[in-house]
N, C-alpha and C positions, 0 to 999 in steps of 0.2 A: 628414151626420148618421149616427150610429150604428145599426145597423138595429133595436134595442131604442126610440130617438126615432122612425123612423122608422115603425114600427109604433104606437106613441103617436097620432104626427102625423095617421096615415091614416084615424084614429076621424073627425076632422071637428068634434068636440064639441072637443078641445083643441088649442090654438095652438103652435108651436113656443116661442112666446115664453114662453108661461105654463109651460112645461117646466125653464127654468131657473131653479135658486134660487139667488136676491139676498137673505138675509136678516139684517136685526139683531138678535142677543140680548142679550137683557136678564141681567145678571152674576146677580140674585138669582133666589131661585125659593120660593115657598109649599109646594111639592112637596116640595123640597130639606131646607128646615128639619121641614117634617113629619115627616121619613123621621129627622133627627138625632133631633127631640124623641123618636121611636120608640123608640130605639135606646137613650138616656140613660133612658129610664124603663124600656122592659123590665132594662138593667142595673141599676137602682137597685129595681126588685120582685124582681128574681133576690139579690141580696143582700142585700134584707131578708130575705127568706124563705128564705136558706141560714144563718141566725143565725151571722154574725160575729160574729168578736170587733174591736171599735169599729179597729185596725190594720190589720186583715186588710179591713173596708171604706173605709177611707180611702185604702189602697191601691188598691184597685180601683175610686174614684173617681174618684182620683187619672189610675191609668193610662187609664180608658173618657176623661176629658176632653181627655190629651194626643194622644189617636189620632186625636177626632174634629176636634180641634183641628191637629193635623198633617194631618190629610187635607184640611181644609179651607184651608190655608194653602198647600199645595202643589199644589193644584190651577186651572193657569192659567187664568180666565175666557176664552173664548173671547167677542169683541163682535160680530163677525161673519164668515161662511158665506159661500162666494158658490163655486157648481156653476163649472164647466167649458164655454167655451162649446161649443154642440153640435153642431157639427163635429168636435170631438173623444170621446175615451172617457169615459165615465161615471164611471171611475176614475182617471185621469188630472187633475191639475192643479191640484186643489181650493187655494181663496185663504182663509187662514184671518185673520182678525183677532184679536190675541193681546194681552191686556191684560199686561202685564208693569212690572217694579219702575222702570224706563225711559222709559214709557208704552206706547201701541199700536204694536205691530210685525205686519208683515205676513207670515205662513209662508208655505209651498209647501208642498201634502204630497198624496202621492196614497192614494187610500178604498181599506182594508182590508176592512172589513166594514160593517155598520150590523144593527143590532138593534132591531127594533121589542119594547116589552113597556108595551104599550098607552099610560098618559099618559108614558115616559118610551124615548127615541130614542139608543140606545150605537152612536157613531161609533167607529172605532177608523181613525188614519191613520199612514203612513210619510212622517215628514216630511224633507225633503229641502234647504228651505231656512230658518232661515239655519244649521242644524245638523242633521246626520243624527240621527233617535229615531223614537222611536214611542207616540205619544198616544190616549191613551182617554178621551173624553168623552161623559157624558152630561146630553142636551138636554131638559127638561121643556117639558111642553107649556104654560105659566106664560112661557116666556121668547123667544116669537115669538109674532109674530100668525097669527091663523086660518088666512090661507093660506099664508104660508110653513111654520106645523107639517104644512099638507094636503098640501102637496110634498114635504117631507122625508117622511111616510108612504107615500106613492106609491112614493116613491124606495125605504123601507126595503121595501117590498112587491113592487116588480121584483126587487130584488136578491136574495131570498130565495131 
């Protein structure tokens, strides 16, 4: 174990086992769509109340729906998480489950950072298999259950 589990471990209160996260996401999120519905109505109050002219807002309907539209089409669902067993580094090894146009494929990638900002959790990882990149996702608390979000907080909470 790493001496960061190690130190975990020694509390008494948590198990070595409950340290590791195995978790399923769920592809959609309430969160997720909140935050577009946001985004599409502050742009549609901001351009009523800049008095276009009826081109100059269809345009900028236009363009606010291909972005969110783009952004949401390119962003790979991740199904499921699963930590490093704990023998090794914290950062090290992460098993990603990657919904893709193919079906589910399996990455390798090792944890960049992680960003707690309260209901929503930004991994950021160097992926390594089955293509070198590097992915940024962020996890709503909407798309694991209770204790797998408890872990991933913990996690994003050591890290810090």
């Amino acid at each position: 174990m790493t001496p960061l589990e190690q130190r975990l471990a020694a509390d008494g209160r948590v198990s070595t086992a409950s340290l590791r996260l195995d978790a399923k996401i769920a592809t959609r999120s309430s969160y997720r769509l909140f935050i577009y519905a946001i985004i599409a109505v502050w742009i549609a109050l901001m351009a009523y109340l800049a008095d276009l002219n009826y081109w100059q807002l269809a345009l900028l309907l236009f363009s606010a729906i291909v972005s969110i539209v783009g952004a949401w089409l390119t962003q790979l669902p991740v199904v499921h998480i699963s930590q490093p067993a704990l023998t090794q580094s914290l950062f090290k090894d992460w098993q990603l489950m990657m919904s893709t146009s193919r079906g589910e494929a399996l990455w390798r990638a090792d944890l960049l950072s992680i960003q707690d900002y309260g209901p929503t959790v930004v991994l950021k990882f160097a992926v390594s298999h089955p293509q070198r990149r590097s992915i940024s996702h962020a996890l709503f608390r909407d798309q694991m259950t209770a204790q797998s979000w408890h872990q991933l907080k913990v996690i994003a909470q050591l890290i810090k």
